[in-house]
C-alpha positions in Angstrom: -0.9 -38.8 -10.9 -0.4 -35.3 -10.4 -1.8 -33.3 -7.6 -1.6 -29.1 -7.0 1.4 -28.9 -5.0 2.9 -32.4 -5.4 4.2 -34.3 -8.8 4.5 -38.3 -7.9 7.2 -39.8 -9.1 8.2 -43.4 -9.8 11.1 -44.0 -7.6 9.8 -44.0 -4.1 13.4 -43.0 -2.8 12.8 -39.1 -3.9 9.7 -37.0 -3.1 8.6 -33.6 -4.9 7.0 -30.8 -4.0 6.4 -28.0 -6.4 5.4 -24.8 -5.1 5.7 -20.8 -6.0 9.0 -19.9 -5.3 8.3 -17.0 -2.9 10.3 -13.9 -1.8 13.5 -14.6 -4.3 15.4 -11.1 -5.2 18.2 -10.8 -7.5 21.1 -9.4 -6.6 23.2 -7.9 -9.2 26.6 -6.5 -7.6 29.6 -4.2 -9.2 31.9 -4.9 -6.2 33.8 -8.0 -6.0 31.5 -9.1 -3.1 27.8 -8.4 -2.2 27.5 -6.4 0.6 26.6 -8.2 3.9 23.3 -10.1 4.4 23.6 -10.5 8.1 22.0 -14.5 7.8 19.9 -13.9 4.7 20.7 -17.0 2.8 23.1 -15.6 -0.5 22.7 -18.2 -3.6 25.4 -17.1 -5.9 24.2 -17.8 -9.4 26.4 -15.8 -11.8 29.9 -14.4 -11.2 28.4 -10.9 -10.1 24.8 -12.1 -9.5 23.4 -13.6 -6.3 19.7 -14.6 -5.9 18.6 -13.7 -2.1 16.0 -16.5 -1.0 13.2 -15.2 1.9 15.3 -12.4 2.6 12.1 -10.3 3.5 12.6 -7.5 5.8 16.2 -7.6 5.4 16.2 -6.2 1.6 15.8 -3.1 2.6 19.0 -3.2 5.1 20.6 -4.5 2.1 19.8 -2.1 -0.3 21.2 0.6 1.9 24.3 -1.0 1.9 24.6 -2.1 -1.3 24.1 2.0 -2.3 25.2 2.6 -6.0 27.2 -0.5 -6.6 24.2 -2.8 -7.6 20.8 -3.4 -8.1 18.0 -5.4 -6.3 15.1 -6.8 -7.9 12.1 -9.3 -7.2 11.9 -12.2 -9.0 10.2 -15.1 -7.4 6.5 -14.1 -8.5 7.9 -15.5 -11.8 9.7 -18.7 -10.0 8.3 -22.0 -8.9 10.5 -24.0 -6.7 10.5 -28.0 -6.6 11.7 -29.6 -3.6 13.5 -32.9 -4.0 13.9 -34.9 -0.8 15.0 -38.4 -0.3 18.0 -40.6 -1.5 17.2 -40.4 -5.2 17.1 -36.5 -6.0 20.1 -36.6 -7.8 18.7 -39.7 -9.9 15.5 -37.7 -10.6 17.7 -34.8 -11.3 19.5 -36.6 -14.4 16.3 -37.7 -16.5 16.6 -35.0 -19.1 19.0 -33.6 -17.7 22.5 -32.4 -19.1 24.3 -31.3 -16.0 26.2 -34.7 -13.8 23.7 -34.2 -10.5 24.9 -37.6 -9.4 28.6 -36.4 -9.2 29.2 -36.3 -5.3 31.4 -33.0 -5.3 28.0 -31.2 -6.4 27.0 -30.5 -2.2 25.3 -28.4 0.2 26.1 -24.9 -0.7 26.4 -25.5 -4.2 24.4 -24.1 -7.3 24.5 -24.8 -11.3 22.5 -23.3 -14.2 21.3 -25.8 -16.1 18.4 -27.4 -18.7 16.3 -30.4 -17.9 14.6 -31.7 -20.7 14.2 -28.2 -22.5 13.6 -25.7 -19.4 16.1 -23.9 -17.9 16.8 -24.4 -14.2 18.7 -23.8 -11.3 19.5 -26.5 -9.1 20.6 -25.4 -5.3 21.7 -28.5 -2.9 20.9 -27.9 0.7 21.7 -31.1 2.4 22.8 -34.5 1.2 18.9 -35.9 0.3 17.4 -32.3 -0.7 17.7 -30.0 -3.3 15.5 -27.2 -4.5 15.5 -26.7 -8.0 13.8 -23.3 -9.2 12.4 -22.4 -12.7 10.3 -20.5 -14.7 6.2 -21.1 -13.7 5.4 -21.1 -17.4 7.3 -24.3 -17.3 5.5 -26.2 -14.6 3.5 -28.3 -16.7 6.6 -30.0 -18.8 9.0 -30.3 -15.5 6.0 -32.2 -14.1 5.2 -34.5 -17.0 8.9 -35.8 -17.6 9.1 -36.6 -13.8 6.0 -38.1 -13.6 6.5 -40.1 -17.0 9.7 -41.1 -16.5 11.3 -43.8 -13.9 13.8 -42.4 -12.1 17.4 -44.8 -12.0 
């Protein structure tokens, strides 16, 4: 069963919630290093690209400082983000999946590019039973439907 903000899963040790992604801004920077986000959470997604998550009123700060060295630009109207809690995220992660999720050097802080089933994704660990894994809206309906078909480990 699939409810508005919540896909049910088969493996009761992993809950999802899918909901818009919210205030997610890219960060494209020239510099070796983005310029300070003073707390603003940093997710580095490409060698010279950074996604800042619910960085709100502190884009502005960090477009001043970025100057001419980069660009900022919204994204997450665009973005759904699933939250995977429990033991068995990583489990859910793999069905298909082609990136290891169950490899335990993949941790908090971490971030990989990769396709599950046929949708690109990006899957961002935040503690040791969550992860958040964002992708494109237009996608919702086939993330949900493998998770929901598919037993999980």
């Amino acid at each position: 069963m699939i409810t508005k903000a919540r896909a049910t899963v088969t493996d009761a040790s992993v809950a999802i919630a899918i909901a818009p992604a919210g205030d997610v801004v890219v960060l494209d920077c020239w510099a070796l290093m983005p310029p300070d986000v003073h707390g603003v959470r940093a997710l580095k997604v490409e060698p010279k690209r950074w996604w800042i998550i619910d960085g709100g009123a502190a884009i502005a700060a960090i477009a001043q400082r970025l100057g001419d060295d980069g660009a900022l630009t919204p994204i997450g109207g665009g973005l759904l983000r699933a939250r995977l809690t429990g033991p068995g995220w990583r489990a859910q992660l793999m069905i298909g999946g082609v990136f290891d999720a169950e490899d335990g050097g993949f941790g908090p802080g971490d971030c990989a590019a990769t396709i599950i089933h046929h949708v690109p994704v990006w899957i961002d660990v935040i503690a040791d039973a969550e992860a958040h894994v964002y992708f494109a809206a237009s996608h919702r309906a086939d993330i949900e439907r493998l998770w929901r078909l598919a037993p999980a480990a």
